[in-house]
TORPARO-88512 format. One record per residue (C-alpha): residue in one letter; z, y, x. Coordinates in steps of 0.02 Angstrom, whole numbers, plus 50000, padded with zeros to 5 digits. Each point is the difference from the previous one (the first is absolute). Layout:
N
AZYX ...
END
This chain:
288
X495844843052405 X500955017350005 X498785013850051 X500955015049981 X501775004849957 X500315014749904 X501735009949944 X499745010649857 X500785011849906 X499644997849811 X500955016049942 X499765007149820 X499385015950070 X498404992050070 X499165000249838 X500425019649960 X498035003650026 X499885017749980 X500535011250144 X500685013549881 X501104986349939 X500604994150161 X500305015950072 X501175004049849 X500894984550004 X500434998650198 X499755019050046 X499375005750144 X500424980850089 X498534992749905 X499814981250066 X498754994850140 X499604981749920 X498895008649893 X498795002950163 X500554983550103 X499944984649884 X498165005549968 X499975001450190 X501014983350042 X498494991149869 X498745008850099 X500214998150168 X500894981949975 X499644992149839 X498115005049953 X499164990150166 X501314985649994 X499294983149938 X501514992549875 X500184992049843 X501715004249911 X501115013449994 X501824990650010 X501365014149939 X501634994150009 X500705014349865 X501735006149997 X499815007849829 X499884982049937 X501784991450010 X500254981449994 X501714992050010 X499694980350017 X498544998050077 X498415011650070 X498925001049852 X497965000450049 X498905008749881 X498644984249980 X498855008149857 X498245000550029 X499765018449968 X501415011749981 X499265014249890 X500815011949866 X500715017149973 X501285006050077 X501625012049956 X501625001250124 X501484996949885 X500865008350143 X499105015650019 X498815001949859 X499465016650034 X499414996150175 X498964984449966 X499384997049815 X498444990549916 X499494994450161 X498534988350004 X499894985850133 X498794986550033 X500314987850131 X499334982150033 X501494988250040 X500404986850132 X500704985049897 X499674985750141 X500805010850127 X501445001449907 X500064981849959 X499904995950186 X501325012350054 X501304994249872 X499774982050091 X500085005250150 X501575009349941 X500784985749928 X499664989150150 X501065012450102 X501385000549871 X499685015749940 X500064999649813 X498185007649927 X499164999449823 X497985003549993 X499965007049809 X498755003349896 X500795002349835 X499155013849874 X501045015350000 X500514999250187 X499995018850049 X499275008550145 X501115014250061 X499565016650091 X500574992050158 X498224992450017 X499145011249869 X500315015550126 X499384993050172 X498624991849924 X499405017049925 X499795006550185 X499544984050074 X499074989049877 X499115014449882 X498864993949857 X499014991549982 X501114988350107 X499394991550121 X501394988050059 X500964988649934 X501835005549962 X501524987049991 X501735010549950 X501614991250048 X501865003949963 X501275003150101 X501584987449984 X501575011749996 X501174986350040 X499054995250182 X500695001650153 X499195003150166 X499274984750027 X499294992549850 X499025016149988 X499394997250175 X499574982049970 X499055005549822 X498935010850115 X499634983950111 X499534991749845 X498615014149952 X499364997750170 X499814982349992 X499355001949822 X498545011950041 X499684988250148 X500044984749916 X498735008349853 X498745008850111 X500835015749927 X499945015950120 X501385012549939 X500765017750020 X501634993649960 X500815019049918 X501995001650007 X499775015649858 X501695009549993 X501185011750122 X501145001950120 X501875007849959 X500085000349802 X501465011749929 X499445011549901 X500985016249966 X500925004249842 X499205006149844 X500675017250023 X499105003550156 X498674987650002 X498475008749927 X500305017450124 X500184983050137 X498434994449946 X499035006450148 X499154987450148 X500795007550159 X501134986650083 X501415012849983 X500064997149817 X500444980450040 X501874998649911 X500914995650161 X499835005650179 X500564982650050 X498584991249880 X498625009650089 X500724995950177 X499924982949943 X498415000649957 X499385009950149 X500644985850085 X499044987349925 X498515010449999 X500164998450203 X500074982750014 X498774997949884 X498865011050119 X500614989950152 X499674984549914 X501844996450027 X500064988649807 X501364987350091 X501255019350018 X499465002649804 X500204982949942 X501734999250086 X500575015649954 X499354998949792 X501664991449954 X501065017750059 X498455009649919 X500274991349838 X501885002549993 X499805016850055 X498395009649924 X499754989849849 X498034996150069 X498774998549828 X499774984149963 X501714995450125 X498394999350138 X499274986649914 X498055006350021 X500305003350196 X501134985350033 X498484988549915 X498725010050093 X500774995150164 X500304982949949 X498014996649963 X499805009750180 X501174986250084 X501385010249968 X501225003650174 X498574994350089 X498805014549933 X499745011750114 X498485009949929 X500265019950004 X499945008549833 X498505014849978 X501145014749888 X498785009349881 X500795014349914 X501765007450048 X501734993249954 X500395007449858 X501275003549845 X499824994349820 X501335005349892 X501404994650112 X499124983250089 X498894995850151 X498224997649988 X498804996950143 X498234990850039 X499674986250141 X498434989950027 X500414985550118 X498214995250054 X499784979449997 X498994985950054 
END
């Protein structure tokens, strides 16, 4: 079953340790995640009986099918190729969740939703997962953690109906999840000429007035509980704001949640704020 929902940012910046550092690479508009994931994992995660982190990760791009991560352990050292500076030689430890993701690719499949458990040797893990799970899931882990792609050529609804399928999955297996939809809101980021002295985490340094009313709008109905007026509405927030992920991690979120029918209020910890141009924000959507 689905015990707890969680959006997450998984931003780059998260693992700039140091405050010295931080405060020279944001400014004065140093980021509150620092202080509220470790508050989200206390105050929702720490006393919550689960298995398996689920993170549906929108720094991990499919185009035919949603990939599952199905290795036993996922362990290594990691280096962004993106932003090497930020997160390098980072070493991770997890123990996998290869019969969830076995069951949730068939229960995928049986809803027409194209889905491939895989546990070939090389299969990366991205920061997507590595970052959340840092906060959330710190060493020696203690939970299970099963990574999953988003599939950049799903609509709406095959994303919704993926999420029914982790639901029935973790049912059908005994499995009690924190199903994680890691990524932001609004993603344009500004242009290299201005984007480092942009690079602070006040919302007025999102690229776009309109993106952050967007996502100020979401954020409301997420606090209402209103996920039918954000599942209706993700099609115009696609087209318009260029969502990470095209909304893929929220959209499958809902779906596990019973999607329009979801009504749960979402629990904000940490501000809205700015990352070099984009969105970011944290929900916890308590569960069964």
């Amino acid at each position: 079953m689905i015990v707890g929902g969680l959006f997450s940012t998984h931003v780059p910046r998260l693992m700039i340790l140091e405050p010295a550092a931080r405060q020279a690479y944001m400014g004065e508009s140093v980021s509150t995640f620092y202080d509220a994931l470790p508050q989200l994992k206390r105050e929702r995660l720490d006393a919550l009986d689960f298995d398996t982190f689920v993170v549906i990760d929108t720094h991990w791009h499919s185009t035919l099918e949603f990939i599952l991560n199905a290795h036993d352990r996922h362990e290594g050292l990691y280096t962004s190729d993106e932003i090497p500076w930020m997160i390098h030689e980072y070493a991770y430890d997890h123990p996998g969740d290869p019969e969830l993701a076995a069951l949730i690719a068939e229960e995928a499949r049986a809803r027409g939703v194209p889905a491939e458990a895989s546990a070939h040797r090389g299969l990366p893990v991205h920061y997507g997962t590595l970052n959340p799970m840092h906060y959330y899931n710190p060493g020696p882990a203690r939970k299970r953690v099963l990574p999953i792609s988003v599939l950049d050529t799903a609509e709406v609804e095959p994303n919704l109906r993926f999420g029914e399928a982790i639901a029935a999955a973790a049912a059908r297996g005994g499995r009690r999840v924190v199903l994680v939809a890691s990524g932001g809101m609004s993603h344009r980021f500004w242009p290299l000429a201005v984007i480092r002295e942009r690079a602070s985490a006040d919302p007025g340094d999102v690229s776009d007035p309109a993106l952050r009313a967007f996502d100020e709008r979401i954020m409301d109905w997420w606090r209402a509980g209103d996920h039918a007026a954000a599942i209706d509405h993700a099609d115009e927030f696609r087209r318009r704001c260029s969502p990470e992920g095209r909304f893929a991690h929220y959209l499958v979120l809902a779906g596990a949640h019973g999607a329009r029918a979801w009504t749960t209020p979402g629990i904000q910890y940490g501000r809205y704020e700015a990352a070099i141009g984009t969105g970011q924000a944290n929900f916890w959507f308590p569960g069964a």
